[in-house]
NUVO-575229 format. One record per residue: residue in three letters; residue number from 1; x negated, y negated, z negated of N, C-alpha, C in turn. Coordinates in Angstrom, 2 decimals, decimal comma, padded with zeros to 5 digits. Example, Ala and Ser with C-alpha at 12.3 -4.5 7.8 and 13.67 -1.06 7.14 Angstrom:
<pts>
[pt ala 1 [-013,19 005,69 -007,80] [-012,30 004,50 -007,80] [-013,20 003,30 -007,80]] [pt ser 2 [-012,85 002,25 -007,08] [-013,67 001,06 -007,14] [-012,90 -000,03 -007,87]] 
</pts>
This chain:
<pts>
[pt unk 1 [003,76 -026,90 016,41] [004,51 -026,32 015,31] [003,92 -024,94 015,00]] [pt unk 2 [003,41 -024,62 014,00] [003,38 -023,09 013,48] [004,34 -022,87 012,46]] [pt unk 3 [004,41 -020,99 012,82] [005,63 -020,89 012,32] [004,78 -018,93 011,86]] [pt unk 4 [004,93 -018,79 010,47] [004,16 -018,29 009,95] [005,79 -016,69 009,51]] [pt unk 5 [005,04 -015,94 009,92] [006,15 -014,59 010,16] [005,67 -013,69 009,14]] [pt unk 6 [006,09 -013,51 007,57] [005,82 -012,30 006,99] [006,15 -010,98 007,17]] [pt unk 7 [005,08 -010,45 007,64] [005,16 -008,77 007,98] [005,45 -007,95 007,23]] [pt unk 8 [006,26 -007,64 006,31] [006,38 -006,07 005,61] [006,89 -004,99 005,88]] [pt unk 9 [005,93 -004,05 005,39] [007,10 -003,29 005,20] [008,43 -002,58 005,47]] [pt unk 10 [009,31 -002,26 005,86] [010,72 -002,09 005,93] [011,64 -003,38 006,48]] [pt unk 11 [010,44 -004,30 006,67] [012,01 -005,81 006,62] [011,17 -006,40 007,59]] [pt unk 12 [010,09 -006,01 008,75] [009,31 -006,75 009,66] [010,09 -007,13 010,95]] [pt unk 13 [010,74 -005,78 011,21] [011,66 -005,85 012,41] [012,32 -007,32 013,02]] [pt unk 14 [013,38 -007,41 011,41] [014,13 -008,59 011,07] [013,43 -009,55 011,53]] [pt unk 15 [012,27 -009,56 010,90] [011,87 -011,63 010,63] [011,25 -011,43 011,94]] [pt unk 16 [010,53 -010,80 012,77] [010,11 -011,09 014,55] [011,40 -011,32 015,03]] [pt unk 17 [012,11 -010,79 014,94] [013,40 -010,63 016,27] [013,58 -012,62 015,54]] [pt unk 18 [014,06 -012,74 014,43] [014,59 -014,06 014,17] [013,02 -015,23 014,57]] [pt unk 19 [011,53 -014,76 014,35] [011,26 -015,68 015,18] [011,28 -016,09 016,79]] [pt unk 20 [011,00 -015,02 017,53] [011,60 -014,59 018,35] [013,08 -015,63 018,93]] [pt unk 21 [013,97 -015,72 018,09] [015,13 -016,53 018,57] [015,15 -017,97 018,26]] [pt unk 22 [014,39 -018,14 016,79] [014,20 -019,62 016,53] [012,77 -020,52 016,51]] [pt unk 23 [011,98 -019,71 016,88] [010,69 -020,63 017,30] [010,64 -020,81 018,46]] [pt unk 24 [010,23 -022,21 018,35] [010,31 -022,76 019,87] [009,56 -022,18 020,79]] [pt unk 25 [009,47 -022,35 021,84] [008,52 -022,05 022,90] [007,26 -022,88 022,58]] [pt unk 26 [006,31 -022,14 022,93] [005,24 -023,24 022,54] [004,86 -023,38 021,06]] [pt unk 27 [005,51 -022,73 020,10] [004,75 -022,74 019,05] [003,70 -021,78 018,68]] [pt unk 28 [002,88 -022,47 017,61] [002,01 -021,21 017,18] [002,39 -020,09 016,03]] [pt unk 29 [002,83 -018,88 016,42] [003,23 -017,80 015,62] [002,26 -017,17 015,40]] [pt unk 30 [002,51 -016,93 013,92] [001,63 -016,52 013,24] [001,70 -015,35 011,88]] [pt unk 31 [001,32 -014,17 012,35] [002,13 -012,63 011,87] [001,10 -012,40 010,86]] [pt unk 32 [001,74 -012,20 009,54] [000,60 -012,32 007,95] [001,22 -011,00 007,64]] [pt unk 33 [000,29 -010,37 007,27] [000,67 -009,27 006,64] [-000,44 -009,15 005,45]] [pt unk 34 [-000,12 -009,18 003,90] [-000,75 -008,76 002,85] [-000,29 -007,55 002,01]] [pt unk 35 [-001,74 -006,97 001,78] [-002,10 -005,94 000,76] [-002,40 -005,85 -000,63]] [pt unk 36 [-001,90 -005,74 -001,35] [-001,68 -005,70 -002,85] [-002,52 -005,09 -003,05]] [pt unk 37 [-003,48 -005,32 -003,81] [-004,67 -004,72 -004,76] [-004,23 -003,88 -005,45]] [pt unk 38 [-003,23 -003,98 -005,80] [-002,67 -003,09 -007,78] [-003,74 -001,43 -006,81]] [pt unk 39 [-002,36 -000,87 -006,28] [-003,28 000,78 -005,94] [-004,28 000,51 -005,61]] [pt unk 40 [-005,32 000,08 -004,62] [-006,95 000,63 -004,74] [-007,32 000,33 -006,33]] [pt unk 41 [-007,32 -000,99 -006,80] [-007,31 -001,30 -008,22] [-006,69 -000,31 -009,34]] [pt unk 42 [-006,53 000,46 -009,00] [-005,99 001,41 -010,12] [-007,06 003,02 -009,55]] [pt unk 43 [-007,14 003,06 -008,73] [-008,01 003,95 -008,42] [-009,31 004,03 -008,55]] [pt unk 44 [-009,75 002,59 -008,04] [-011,05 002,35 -008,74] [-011,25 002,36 -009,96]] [pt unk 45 [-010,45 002,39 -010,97] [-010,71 001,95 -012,49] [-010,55 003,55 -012,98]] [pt unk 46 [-009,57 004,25 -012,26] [-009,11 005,42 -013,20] [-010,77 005,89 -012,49]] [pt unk 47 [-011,53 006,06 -011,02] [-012,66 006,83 -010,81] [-013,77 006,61 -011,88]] [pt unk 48 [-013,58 005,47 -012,19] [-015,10 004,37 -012,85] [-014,78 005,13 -014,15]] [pt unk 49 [-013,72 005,15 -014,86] [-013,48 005,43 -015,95] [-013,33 007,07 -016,51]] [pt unk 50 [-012,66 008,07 -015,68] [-012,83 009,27 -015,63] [-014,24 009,94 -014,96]] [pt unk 51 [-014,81 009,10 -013,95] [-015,75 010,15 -013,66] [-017,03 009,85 -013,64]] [pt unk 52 [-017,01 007,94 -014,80] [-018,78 007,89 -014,51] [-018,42 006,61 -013,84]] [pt unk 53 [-019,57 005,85 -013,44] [-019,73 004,79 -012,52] [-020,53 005,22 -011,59]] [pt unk 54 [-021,39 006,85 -011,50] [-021,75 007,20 -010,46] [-021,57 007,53 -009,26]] [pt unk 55 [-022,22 008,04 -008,36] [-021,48 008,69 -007,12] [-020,31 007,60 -006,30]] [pt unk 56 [-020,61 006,28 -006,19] [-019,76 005,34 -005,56] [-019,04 005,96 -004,33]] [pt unk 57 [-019,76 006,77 -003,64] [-019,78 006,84 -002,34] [-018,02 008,36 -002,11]] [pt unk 58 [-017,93 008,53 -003,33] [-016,66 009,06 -003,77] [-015,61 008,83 -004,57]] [pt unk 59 [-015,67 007,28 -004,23] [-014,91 006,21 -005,01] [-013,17 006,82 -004,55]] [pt unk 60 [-012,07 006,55 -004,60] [-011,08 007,13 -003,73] [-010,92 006,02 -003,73]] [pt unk 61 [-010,95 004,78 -004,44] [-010,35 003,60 -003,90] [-010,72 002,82 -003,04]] [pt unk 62 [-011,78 003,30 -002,49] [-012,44 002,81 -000,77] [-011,44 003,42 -000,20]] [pt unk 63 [-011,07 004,75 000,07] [-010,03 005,33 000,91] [-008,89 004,63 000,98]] [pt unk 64 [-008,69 004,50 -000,09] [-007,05 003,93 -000,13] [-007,59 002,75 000,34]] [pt unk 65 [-008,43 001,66 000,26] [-008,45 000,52 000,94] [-008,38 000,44 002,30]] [pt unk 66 [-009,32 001,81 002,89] [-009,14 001,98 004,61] [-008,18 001,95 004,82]] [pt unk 67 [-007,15 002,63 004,09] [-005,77 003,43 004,47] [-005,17 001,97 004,64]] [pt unk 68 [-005,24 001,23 003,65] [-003,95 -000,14 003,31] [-004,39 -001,51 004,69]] [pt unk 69 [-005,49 -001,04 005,02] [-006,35 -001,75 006,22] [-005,80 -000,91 007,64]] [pt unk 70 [-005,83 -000,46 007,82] [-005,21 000,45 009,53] [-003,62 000,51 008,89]] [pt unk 71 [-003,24 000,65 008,11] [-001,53 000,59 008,10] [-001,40 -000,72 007,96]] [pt unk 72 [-002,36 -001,83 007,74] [-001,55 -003,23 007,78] [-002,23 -003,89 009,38]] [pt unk 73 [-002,89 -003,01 010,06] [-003,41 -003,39 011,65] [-002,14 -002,62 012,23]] [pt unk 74 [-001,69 -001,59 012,05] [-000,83 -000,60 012,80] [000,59 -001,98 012,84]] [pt unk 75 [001,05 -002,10 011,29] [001,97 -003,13 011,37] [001,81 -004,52 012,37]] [pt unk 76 [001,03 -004,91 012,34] [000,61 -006,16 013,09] [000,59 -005,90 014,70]] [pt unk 77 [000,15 -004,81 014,91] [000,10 -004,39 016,37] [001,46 -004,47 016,93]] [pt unk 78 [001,97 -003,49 015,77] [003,69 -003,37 016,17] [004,67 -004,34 016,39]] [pt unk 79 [004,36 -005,49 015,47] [004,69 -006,42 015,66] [004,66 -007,47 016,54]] [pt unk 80 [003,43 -007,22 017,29] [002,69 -008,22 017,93] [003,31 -007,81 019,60]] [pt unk 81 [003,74 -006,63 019,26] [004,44 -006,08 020,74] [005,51 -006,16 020,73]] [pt unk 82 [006,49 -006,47 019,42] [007,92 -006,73 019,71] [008,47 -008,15 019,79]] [pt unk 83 [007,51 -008,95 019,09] [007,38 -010,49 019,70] [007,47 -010,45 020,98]] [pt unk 84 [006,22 -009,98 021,66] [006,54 -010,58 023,31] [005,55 -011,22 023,36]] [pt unk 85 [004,90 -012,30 022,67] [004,15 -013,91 022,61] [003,15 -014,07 022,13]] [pt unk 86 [002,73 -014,67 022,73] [000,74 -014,90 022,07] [001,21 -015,05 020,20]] [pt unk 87 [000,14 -014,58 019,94] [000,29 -014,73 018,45] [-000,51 -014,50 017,51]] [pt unk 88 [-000,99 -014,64 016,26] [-002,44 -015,02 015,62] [-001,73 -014,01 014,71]] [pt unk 89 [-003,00 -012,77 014,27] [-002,67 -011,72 013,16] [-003,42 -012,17 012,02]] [pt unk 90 [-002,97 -011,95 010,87] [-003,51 -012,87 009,84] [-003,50 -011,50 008,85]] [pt unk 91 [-004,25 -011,03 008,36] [-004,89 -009,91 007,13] [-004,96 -010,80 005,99]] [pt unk 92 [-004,36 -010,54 005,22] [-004,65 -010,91 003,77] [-004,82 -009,72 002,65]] [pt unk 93 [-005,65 -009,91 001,42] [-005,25 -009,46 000,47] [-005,45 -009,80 -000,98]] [pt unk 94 [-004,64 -009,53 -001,49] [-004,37 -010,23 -003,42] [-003,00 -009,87 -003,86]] [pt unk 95 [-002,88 -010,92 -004,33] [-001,51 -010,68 -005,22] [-000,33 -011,09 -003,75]] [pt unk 96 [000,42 -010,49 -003,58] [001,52 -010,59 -002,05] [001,97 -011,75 -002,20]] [pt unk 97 [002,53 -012,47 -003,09] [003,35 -013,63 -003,33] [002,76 -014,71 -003,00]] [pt unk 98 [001,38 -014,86 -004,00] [000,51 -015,96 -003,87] [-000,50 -016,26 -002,35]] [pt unk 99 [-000,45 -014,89 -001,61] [-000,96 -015,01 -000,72] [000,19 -015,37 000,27]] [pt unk 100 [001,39 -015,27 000,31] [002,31 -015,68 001,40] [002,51 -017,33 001,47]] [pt unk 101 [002,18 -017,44 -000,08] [002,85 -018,91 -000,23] [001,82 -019,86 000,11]] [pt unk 102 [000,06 -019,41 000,44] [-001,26 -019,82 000,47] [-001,39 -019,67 001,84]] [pt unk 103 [-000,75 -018,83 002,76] [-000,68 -018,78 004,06] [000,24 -019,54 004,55]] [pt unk 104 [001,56 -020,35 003,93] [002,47 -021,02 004,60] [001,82 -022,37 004,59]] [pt unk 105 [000,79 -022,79 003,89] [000,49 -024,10 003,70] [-000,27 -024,48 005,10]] [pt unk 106 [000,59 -025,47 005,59] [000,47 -026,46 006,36] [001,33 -026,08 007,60]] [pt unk 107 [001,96 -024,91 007,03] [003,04 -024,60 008,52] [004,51 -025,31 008,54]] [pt unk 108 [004,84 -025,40 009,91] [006,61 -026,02 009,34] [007,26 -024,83 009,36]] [pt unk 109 [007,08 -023,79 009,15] [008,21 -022,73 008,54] [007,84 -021,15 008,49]] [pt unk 110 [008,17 -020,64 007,36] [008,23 -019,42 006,98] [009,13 -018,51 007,40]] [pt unk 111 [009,25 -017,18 008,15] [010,10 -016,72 008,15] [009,70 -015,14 006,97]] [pt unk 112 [010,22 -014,92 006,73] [010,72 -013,31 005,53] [012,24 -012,90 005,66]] [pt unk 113 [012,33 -011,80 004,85] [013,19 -011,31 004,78] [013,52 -010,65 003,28]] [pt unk 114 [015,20 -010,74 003,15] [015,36 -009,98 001,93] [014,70 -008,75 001,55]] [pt unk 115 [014,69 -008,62 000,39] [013,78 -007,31 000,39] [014,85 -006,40 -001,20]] [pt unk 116 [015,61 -006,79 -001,75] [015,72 -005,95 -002,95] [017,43 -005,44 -002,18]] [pt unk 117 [018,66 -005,73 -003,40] [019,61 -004,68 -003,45] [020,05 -005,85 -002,07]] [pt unk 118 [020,25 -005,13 -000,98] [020,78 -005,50 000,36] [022,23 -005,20 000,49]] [pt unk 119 [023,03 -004,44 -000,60] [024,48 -003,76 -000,21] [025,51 -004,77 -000,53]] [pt unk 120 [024,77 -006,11 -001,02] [025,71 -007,19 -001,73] [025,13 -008,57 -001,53]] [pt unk 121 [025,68 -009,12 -001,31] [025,30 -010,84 -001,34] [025,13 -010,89 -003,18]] [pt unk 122 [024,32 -012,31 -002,53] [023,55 -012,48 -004,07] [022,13 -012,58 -004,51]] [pt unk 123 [021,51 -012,88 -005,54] [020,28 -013,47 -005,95] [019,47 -011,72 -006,11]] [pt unk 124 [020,45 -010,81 -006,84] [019,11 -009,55 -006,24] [019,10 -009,05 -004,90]] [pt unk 125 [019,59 -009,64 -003,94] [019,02 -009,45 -002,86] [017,44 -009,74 -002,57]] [pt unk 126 [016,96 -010,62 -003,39] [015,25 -010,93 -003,76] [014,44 -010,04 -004,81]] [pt unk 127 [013,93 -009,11 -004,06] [012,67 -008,93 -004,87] [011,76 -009,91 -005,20]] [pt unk 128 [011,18 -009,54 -006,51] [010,35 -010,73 -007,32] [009,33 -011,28 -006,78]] [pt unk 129 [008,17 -010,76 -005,54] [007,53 -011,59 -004,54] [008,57 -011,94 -003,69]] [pt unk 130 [009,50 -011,92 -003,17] [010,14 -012,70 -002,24] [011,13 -014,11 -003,01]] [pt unk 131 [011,20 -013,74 -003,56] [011,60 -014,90 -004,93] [010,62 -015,67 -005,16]] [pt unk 132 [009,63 -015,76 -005,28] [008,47 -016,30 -005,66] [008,13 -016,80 -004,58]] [pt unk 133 [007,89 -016,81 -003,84] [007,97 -016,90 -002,00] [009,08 -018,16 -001,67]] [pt unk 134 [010,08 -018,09 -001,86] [011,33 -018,69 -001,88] [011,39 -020,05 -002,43]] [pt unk 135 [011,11 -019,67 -004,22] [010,65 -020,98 -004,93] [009,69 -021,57 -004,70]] [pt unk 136 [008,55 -021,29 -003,99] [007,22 -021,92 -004,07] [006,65 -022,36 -002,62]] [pt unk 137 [007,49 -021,87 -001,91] [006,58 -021,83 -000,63] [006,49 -023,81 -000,60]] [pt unk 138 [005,32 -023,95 000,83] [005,34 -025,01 001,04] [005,89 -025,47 002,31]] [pt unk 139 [006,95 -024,94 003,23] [007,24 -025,49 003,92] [009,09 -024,85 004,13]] [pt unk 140 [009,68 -025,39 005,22] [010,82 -024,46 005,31] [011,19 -022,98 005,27]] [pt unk 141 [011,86 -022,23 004,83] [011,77 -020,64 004,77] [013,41 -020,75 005,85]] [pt unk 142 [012,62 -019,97 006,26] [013,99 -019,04 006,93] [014,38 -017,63 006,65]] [pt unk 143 [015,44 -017,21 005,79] [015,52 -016,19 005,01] [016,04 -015,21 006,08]] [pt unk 144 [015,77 -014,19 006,20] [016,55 -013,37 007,53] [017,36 -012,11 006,42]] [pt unk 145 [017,94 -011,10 006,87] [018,50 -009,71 006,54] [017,98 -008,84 007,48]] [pt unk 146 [017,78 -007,58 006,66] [017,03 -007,09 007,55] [017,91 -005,89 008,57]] [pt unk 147 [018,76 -006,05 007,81] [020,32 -005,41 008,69] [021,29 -006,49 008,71]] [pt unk 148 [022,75 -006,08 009,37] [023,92 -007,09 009,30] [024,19 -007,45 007,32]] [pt unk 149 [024,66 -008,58 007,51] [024,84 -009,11 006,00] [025,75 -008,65 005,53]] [pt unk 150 [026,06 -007,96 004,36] [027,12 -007,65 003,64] [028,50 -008,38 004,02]] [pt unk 151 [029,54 -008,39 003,52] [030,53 -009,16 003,54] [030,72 -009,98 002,27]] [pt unk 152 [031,84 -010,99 002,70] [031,61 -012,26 001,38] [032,66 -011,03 -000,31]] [pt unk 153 [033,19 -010,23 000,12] [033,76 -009,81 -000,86] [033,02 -009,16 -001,71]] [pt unk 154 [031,64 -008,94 -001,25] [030,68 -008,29 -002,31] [029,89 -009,49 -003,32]] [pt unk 155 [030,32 -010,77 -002,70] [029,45 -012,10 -003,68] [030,05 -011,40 -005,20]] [pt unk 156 [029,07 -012,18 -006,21] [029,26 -011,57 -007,62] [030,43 -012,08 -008,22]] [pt unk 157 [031,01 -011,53 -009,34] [032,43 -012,56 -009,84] [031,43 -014,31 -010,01]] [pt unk 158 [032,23 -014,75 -010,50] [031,99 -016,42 -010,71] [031,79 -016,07 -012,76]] [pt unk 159 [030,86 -016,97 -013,16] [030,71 -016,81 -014,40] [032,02 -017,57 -015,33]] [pt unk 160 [031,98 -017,07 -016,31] [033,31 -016,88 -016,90] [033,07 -018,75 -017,27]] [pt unk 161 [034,93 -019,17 -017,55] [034,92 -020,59 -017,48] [034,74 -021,02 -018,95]] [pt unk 162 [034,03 -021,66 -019,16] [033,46 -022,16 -020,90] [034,45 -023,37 -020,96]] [pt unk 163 [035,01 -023,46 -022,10] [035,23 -024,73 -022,52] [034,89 -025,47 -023,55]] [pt unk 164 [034,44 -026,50 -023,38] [033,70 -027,75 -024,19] [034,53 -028,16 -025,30]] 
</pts>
């Protein structure tokens, strides 16, 4: 069984501790953490475009790529020590969504975590890659919180009753 653990961010804690409790013994865990292009991609374009296509070697968006590379090893490390368990670190980078949902293929389960308004039950509890993630993935998701869950009195009203 592999069982494929998205690393982010603010909400990593969550989804180890829950694989951690629901992957079996003996499975293969597997800790993905991806990097979004948009910032180096915006740095490279504003350098290329404000200062020339010369002088590569003072690109800033190499920097920021180092940077998004040792903060997504730092995450993985961290992670890899609060597991406990052998476990495969997986670097990605592109668009976050498409790469989570391109890394779940062929696993039996995803774990993530909510990522948007957390103070309420409900559908914006999903940010728009974790939504996307949600609808698309290819195998089971296991949705975690990345704190205790709201209470049911925060669910949204019920939409108003239409009649036909």
């Amino acid at each position: 069984m592999t069982v494929v653990v998205w690393i982010a961010e603010g909400t990593w804690p969550a989804c180890v501790d829950a694989a951690r409790v629901h992957a079996p013994q003996g499975a293969e865990l597997v800790l993905l953490h991806v990097s979004g292009q948009d910032v180096p991609g915006v740095a490279h374009g504003a350098f290329a475009g404000l200062l020339g296509r010369g002088h590569r070697e003072r690109d800033p968006g190499d920097q920021v790529e180092r940077l998004a590379a040792a903060s997504a090893r730092h995450l993985l490390d961290a992670a890899a020590d609060r597991l406990g368990r052998p476990c495969t670190r997986l670097e990605r980078t592109g668009r976050t969504e498409r790469e989570v949902v391109t890394a779940a293929e062929g696993a039996e389960l995803l774990v993530l975590a909510r990522d948007g308004d957390r103070t309420r039950l409900g559908p914006h509890s999903l940010g728009p890659a974790t939504r996307f993630v949600v609808d698309h993935a290819p195998c089971p998701v296991l949705l975690v919180w990345p704190e205790p869950a709201p209470g049911a009195e925060t669910l949204p009203p019920p939409p108003p009753h239409r009649h036909r």
